[in-house]
Backbone as XML, in Angstrom:
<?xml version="1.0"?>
<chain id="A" units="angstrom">
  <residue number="1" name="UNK">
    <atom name="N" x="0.838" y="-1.165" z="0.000"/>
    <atom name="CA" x="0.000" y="0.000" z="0.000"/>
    <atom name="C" x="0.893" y="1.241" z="0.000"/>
  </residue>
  <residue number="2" name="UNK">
    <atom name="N" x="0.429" y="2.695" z="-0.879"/>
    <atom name="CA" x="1.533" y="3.742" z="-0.529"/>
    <atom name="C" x="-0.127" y="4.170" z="-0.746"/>
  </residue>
  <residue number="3" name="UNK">
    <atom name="N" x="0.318" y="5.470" z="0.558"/>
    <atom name="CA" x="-0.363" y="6.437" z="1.129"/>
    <atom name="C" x="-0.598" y="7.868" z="0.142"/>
  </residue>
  <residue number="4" name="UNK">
    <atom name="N" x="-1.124" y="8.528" z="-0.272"/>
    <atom name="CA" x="-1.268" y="9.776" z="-1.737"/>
    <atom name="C" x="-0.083" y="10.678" z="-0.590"/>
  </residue>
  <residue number="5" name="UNK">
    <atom name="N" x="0.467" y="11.204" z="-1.882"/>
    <atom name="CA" x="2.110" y="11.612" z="-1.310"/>
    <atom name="C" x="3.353" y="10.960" z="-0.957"/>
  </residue>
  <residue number="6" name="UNK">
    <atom name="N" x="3.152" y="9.827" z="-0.762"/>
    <atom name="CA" x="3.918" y="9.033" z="-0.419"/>
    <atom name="C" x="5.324" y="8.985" z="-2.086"/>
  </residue>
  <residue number="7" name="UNK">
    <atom name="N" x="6.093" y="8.751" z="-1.317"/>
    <atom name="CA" x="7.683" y="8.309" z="-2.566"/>
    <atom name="C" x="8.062" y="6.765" z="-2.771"/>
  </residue>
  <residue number="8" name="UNK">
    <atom name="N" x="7.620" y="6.499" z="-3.667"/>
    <atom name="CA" x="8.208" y="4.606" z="-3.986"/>
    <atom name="C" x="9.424" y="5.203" z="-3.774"/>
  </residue>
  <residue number="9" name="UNK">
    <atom name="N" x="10.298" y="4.613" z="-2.723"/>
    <atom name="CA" x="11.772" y="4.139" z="-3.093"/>
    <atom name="C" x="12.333" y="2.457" z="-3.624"/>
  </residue>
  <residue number="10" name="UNK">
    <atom name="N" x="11.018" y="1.990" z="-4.450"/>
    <atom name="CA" x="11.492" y="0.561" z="-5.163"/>
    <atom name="C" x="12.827" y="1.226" z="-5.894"/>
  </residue>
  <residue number="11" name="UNK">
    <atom name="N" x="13.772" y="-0.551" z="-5.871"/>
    <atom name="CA" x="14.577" y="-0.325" z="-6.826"/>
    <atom name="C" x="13.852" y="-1.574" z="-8.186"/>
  </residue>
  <residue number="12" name="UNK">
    <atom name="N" x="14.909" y="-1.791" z="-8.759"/>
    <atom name="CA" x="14.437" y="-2.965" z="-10.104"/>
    <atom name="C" x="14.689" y="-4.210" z="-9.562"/>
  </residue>
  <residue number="13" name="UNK">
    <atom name="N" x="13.817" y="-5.045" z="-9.445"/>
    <atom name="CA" x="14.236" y="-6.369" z="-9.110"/>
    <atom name="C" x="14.351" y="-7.683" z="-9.961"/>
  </residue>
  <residue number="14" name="UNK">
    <atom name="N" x="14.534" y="-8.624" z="-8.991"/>
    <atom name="CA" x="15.706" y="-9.801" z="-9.943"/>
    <atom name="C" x="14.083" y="-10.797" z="-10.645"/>
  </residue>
  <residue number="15" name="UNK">
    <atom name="N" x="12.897" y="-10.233" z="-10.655"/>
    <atom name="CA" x="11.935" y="-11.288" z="-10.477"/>
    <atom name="C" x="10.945" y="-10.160" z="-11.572"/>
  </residue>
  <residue number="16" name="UNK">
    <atom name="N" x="10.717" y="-10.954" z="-12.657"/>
    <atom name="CA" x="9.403" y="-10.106" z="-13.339"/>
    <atom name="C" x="7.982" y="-10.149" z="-12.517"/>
  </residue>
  <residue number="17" name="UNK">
    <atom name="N" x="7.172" y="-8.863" z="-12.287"/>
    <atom name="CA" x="6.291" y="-8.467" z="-11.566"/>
    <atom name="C" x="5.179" y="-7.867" z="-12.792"/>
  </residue>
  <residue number="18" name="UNK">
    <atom name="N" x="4.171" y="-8.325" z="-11.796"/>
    <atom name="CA" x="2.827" y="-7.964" z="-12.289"/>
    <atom name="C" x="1.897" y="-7.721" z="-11.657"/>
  </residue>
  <residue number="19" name="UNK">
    <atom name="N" x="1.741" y="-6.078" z="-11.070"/>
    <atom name="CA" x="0.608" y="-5.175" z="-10.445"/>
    <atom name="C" x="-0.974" y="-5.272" z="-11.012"/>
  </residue>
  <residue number="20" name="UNK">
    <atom name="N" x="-1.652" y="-5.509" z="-10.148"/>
    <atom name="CA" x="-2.979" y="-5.258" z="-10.240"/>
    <atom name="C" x="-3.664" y="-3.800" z="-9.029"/>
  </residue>
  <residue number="21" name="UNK">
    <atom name="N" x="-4.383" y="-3.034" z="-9.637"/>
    <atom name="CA" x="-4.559" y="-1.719" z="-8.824"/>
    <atom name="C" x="-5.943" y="-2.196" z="-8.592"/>
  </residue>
  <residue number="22" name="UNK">
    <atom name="N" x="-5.894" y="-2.156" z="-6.979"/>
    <atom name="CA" x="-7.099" y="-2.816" z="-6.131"/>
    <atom name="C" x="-8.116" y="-1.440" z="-6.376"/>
  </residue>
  <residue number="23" name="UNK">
    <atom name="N" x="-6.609" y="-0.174" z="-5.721"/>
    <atom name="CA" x="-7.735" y="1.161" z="-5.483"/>
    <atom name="C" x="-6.839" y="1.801" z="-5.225"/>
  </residue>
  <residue number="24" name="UNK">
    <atom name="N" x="-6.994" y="3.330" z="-5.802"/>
    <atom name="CA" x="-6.209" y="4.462" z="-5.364"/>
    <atom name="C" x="-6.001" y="4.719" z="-7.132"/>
  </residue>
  <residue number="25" name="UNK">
    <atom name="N" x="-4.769" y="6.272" z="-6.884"/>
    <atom name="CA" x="-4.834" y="6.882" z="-8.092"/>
    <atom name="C" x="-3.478" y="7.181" z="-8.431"/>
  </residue>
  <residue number="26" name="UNK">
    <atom name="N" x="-2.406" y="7.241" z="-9.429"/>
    <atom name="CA" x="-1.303" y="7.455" z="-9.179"/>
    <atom name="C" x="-0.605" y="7.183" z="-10.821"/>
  </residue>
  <residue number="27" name="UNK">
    <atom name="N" x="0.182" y="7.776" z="-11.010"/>
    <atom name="CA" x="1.242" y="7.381" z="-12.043"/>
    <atom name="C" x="2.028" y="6.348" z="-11.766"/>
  </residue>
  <residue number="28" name="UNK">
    <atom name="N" x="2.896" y="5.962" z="-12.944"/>
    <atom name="CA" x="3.585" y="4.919" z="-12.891"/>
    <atom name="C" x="4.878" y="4.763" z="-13.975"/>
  </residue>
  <residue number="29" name="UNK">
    <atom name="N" x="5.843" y="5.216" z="-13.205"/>
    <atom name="CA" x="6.742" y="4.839" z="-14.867"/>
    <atom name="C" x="7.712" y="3.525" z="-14.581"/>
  </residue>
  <residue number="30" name="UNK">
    <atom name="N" x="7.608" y="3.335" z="-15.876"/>
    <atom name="CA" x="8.534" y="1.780" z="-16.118"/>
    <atom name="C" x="9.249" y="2.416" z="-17.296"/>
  </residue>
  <residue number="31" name="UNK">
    <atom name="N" x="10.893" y="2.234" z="-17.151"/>
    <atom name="CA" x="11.402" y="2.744" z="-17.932"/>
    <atom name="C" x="11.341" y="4.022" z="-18.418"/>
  </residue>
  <residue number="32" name="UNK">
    <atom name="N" x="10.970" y="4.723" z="-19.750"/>
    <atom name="CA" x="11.255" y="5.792" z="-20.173"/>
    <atom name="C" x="9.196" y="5.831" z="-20.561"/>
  </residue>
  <residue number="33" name="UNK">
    <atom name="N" x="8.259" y="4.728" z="-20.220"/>
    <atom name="CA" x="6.719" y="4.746" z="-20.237"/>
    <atom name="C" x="6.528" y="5.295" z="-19.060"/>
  </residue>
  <residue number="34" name="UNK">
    <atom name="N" x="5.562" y="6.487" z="-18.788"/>
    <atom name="CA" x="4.830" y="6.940" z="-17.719"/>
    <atom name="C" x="3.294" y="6.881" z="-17.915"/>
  </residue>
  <residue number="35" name="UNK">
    <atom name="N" x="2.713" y="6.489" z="-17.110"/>
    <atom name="CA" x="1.286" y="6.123" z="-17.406"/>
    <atom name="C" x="0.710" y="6.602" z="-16.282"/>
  </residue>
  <residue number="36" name="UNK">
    <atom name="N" x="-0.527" y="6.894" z="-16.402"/>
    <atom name="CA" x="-1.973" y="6.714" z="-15.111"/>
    <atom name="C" x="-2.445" y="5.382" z="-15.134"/>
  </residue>
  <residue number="37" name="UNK">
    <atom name="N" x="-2.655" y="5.586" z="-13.443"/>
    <atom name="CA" x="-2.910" y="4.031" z="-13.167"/>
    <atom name="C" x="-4.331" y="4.110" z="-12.471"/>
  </residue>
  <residue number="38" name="UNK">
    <atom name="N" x="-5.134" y="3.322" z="-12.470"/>
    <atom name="CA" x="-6.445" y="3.375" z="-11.557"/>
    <atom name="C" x="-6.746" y="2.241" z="-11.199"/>
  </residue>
  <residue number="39" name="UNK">
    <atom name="N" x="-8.131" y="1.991" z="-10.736"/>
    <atom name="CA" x="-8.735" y="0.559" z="-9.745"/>
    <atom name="C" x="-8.497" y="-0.397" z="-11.550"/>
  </residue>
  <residue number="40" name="UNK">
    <atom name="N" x="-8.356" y="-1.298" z="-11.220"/>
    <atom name="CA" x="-8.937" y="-2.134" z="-12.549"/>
    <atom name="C" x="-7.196" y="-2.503" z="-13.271"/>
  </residue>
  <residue number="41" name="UNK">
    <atom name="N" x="-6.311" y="-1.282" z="-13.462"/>
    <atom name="CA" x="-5.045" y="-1.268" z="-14.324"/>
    <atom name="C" x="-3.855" y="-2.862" z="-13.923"/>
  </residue>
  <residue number="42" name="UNK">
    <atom name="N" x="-3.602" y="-3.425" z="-14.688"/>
    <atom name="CA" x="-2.891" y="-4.390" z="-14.642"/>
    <atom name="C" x="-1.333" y="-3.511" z="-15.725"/>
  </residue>
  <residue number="43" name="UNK">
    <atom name="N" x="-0.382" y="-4.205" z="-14.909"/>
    <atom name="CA" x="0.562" y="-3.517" z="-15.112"/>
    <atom name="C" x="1.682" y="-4.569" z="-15.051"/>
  </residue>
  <residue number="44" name="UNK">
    <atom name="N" x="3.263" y="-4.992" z="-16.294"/>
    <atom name="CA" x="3.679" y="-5.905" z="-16.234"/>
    <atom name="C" x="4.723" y="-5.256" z="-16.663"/>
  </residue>
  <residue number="45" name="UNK">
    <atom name="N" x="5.724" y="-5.951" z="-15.357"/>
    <atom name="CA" x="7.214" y="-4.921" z="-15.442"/>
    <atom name="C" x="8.128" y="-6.168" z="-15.454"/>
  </residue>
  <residue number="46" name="UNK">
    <atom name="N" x="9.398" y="-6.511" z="-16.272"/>
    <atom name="CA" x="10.024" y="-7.471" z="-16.973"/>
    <atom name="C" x="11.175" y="-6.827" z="-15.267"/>
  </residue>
  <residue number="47" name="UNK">
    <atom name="N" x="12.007" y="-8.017" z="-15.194"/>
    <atom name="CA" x="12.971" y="-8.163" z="-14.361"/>
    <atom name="C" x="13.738" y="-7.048" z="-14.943"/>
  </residue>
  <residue number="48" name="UNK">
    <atom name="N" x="14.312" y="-6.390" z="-13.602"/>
    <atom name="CA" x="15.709" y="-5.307" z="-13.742"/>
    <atom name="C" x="15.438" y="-4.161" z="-14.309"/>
  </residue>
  <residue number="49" name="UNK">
    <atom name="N" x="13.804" y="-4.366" z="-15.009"/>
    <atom name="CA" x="13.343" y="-2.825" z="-14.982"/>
    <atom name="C" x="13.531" y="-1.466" z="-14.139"/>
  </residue>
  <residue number="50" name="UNK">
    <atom name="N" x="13.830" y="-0.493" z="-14.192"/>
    <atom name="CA" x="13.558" y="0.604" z="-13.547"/>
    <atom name="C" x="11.866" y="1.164" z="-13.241"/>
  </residue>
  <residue number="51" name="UNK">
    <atom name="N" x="11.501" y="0.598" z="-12.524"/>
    <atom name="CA" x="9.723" y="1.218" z="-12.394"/>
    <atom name="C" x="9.735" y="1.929" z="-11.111"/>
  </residue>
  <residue number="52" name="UNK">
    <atom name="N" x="8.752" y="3.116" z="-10.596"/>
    <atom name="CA" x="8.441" y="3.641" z="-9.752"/>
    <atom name="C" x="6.887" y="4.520" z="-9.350"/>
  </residue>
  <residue number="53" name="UNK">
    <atom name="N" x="5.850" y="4.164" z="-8.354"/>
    <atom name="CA" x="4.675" y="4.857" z="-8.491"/>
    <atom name="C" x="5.422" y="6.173" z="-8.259"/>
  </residue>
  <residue number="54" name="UNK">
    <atom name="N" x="4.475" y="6.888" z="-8.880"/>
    <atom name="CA" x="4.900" y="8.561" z="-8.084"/>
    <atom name="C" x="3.618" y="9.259" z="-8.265"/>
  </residue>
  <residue number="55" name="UNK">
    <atom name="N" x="3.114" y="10.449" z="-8.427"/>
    <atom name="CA" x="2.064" y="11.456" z="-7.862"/>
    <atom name="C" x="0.938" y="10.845" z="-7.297"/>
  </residue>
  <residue number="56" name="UNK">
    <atom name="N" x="0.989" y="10.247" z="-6.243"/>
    <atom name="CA" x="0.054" y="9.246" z="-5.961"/>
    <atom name="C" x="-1.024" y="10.331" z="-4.800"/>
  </residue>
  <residue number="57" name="UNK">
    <atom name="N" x="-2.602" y="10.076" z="-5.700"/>
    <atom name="CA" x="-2.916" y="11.536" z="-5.504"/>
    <atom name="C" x="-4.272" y="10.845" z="-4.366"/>
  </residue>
  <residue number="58" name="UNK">
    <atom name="N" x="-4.562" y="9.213" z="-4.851"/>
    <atom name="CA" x="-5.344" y="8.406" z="-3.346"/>
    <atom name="C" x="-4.442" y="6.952" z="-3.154"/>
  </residue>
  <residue number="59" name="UNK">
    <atom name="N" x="-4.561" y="7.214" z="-1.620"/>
    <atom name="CA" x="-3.785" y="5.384" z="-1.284"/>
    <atom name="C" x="-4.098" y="4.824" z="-2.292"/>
  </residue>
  <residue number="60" name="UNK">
    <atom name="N" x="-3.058" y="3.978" z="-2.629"/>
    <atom name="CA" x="-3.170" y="2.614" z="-3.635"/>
    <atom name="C" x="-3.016" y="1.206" z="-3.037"/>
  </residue>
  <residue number="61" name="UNK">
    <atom name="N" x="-4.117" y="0.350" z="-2.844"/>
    <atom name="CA" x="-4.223" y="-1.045" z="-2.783"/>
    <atom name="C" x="-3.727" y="-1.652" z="-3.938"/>
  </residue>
  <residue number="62" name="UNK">
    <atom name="N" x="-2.451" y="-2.471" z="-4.268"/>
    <atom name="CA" x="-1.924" y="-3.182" z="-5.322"/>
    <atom name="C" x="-1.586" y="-4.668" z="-4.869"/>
  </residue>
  <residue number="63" name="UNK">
    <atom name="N" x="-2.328" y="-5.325" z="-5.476"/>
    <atom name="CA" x="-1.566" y="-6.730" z="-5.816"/>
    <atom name="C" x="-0.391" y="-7.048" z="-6.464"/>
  </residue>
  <residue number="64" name="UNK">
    <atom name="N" x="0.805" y="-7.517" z="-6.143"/>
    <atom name="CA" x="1.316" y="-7.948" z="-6.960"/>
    <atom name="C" x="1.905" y="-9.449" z="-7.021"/>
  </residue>
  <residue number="65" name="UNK">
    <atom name="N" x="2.455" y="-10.039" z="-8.628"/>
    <atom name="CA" x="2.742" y="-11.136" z="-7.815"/>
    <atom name="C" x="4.146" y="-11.116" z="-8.606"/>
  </residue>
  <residue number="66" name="UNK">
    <atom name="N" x="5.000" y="-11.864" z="-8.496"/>
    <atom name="CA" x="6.576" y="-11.883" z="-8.787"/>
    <atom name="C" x="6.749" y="-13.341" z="-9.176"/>
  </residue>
  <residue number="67" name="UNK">
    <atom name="N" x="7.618" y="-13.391" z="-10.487"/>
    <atom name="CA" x="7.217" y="-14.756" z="-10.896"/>
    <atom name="C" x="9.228" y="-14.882" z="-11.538"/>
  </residue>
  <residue number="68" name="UNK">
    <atom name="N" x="9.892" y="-15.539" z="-11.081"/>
    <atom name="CA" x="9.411" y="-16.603" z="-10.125"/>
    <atom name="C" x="9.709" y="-15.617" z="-8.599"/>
  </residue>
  <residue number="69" name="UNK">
    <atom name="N" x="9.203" y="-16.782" z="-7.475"/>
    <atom name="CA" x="8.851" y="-16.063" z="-6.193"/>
    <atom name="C" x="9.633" y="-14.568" z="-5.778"/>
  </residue>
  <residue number="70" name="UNK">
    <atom name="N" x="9.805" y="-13.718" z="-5.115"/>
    <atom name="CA" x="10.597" y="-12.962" z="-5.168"/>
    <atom name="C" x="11.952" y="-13.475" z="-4.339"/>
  </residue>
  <residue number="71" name="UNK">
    <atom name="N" x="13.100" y="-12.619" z="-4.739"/>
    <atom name="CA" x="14.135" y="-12.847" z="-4.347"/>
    <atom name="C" x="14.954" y="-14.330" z="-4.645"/>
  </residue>
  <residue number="72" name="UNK">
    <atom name="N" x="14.354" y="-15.169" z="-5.183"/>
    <atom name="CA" x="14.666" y="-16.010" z="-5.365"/>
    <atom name="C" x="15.652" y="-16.445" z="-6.656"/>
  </residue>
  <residue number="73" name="UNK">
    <atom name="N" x="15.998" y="-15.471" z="-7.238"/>
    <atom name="CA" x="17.037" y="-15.222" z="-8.330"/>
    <atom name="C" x="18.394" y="-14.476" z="-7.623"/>
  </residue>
  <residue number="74" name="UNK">
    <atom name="N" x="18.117" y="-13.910" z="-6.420"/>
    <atom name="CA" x="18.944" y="-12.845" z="-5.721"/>
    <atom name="C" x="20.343" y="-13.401" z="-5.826"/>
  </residue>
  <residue number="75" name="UNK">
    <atom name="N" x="21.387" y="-12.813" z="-5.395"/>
    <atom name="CA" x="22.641" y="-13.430" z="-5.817"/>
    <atom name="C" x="22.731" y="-13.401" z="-4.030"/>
  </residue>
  <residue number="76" name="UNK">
    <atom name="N" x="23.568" y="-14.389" z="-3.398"/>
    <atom name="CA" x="23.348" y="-14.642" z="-1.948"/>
    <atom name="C" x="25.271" y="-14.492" z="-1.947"/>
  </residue>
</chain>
């Protein structure tokens, strides 16, 4: 969940991800794409991407799921 105002400090991770927006309102860039995001938006970010929410203008409820599990590519 991020709170409206709130700053993603995600970095890119080792695991391709795929957001579903439960609720709330907010941009989204992946890479050099910036988009609006709302209830309903499915969103699919490839491993080692650079993505980050930002003007997040109501809390956002997001699902996501990380395939394969997260961290599980991580270098240990």
């Amino acid at each position: 969940m991020c709170a409206a105002g709130d700053t993603d400090p995600q970095q890119p991770h080792t695991e391709d991800e795929i957001y579903y927006v439960v609720s709330g309102s907010a941009r989204l860039q992946v890479g050099d794409e910036d988009r609006e995001i709302k209830p309903g938006t499915v969103i699919f970010v490839e491993t080692d991407a650079p993505h980050r929410f930002h003007s997040i203008t109501e809390t956002l409820t997001l699902l996501v799921v990380f395939a394969p599990p997260r961290r599980s590519r991580a270098e240990g």
